[in-house]
N, C-alpha and C positions, 0 to 999 in steps of 0.2 A: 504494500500500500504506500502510494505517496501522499505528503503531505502538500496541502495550497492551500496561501493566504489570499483573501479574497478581498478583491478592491473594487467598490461602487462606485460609479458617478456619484459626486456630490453637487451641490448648487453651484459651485464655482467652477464645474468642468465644462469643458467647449459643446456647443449647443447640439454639436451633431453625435458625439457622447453622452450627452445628458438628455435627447431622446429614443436616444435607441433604447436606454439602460440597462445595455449591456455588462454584464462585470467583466473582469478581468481577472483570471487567476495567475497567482506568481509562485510557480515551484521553489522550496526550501529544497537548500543543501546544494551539491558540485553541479555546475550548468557544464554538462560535457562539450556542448557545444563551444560554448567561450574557452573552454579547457584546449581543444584544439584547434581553433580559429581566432582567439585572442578578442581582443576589440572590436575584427569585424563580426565575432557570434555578438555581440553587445548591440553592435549596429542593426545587423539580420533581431535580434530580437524586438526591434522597437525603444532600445535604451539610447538616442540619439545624443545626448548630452554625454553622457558617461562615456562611451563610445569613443566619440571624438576625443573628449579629457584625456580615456585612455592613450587614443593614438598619439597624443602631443605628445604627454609625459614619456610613450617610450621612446618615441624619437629623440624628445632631449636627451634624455638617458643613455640612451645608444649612443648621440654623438657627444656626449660631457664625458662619458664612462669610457671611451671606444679601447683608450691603450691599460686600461686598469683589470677590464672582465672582457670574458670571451663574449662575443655578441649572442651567442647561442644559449646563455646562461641569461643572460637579461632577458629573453625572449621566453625561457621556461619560466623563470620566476615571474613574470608580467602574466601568463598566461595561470597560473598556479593560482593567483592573488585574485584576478580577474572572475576566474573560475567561481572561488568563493566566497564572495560577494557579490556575485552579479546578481541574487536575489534580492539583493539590500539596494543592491544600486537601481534596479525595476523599481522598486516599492516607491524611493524617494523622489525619483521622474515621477512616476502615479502621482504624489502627492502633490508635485509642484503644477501637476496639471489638475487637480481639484477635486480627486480620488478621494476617496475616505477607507478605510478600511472596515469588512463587514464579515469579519472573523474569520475563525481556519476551517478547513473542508478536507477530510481522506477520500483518498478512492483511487483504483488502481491505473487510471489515465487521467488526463485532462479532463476527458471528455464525460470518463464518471463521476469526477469530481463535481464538473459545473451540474451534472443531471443531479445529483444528491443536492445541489446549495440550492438548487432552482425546486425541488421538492419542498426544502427545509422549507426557503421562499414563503411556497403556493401555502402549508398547511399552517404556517404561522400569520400569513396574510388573510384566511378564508375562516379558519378558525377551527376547521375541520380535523378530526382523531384520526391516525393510523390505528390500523388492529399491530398487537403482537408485540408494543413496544413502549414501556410504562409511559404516562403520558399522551400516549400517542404520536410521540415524537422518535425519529431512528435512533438505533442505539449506536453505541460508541462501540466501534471494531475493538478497541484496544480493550476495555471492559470487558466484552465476551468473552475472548480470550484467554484474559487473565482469569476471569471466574472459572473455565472450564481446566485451568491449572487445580 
């Protein structure tokens, strides 16, 4: 199961986000992608600010650093750091674009993640009980789990 933090349109997101209202999830932990493509997976993901950030700093780096580190070693450790942040670095874009955060969601892709937030959604908006799951609300993967330990 992965874990994604979930990010709404707030009042202050651009008009053509703030009707669709669409969320947006942002996977926690190593973005493989940035892991082997650096700052352009940054770019490819939507993280336009950081992205770019990224590309400056390593190019200064690379040309301040050039006769101290092997260019090859700046280039893993940029990609290393990258990697592991880039969920931080999505969220703080989101926010500067008027996102709010609307808590964390499991599920074993994206795409079950967003189906589970958009159920949570529907049954807390409608008012309406699930069977099967105290409250009527889905239960916690990690919960089952551990009780059936």
């Amino acid at each position: 199961m992965k874990v994604f933090t979930v990010w709404a349109p707030g009042p202050n997101a651009p008009v053509s986000q703030r009707d669709a209202r669409a969320p947006v999830l942002v996977k926690d932990g190593i973005d493989w992608r940035v892991a082997f493509f650096g700052w352009l997976g940054l770019l490819r993901g939507g993280a336009w600010m950081s992205g770019l950030f990224a590309a400056s700093a390593t190019m200064l780096l690379r040309t301040g650093a050039g006769g101290f580190v092997a260019p090859w070693a700046i280039l893993c450790l940029s990609h290393l750091v990258l990697a592991v942040f880039a969920g931080d670095l999505r969220e703080w874009e989101l926010r500067l674009r008027g996102f709010r955060p609307d808590g964390v969601i499991v599920g074993a892709s994206r795409d079950g993640a967003l189906l589970r937030y958009l159920d949570r959604v529907r049954t807390e908006g409608a008012g309406e009980l699930r069977r099967g799951a105290p409250g009527g609300l889905i239960p916690d993967p990690f919960a089952v789990a551990s009780a059936r330990l």
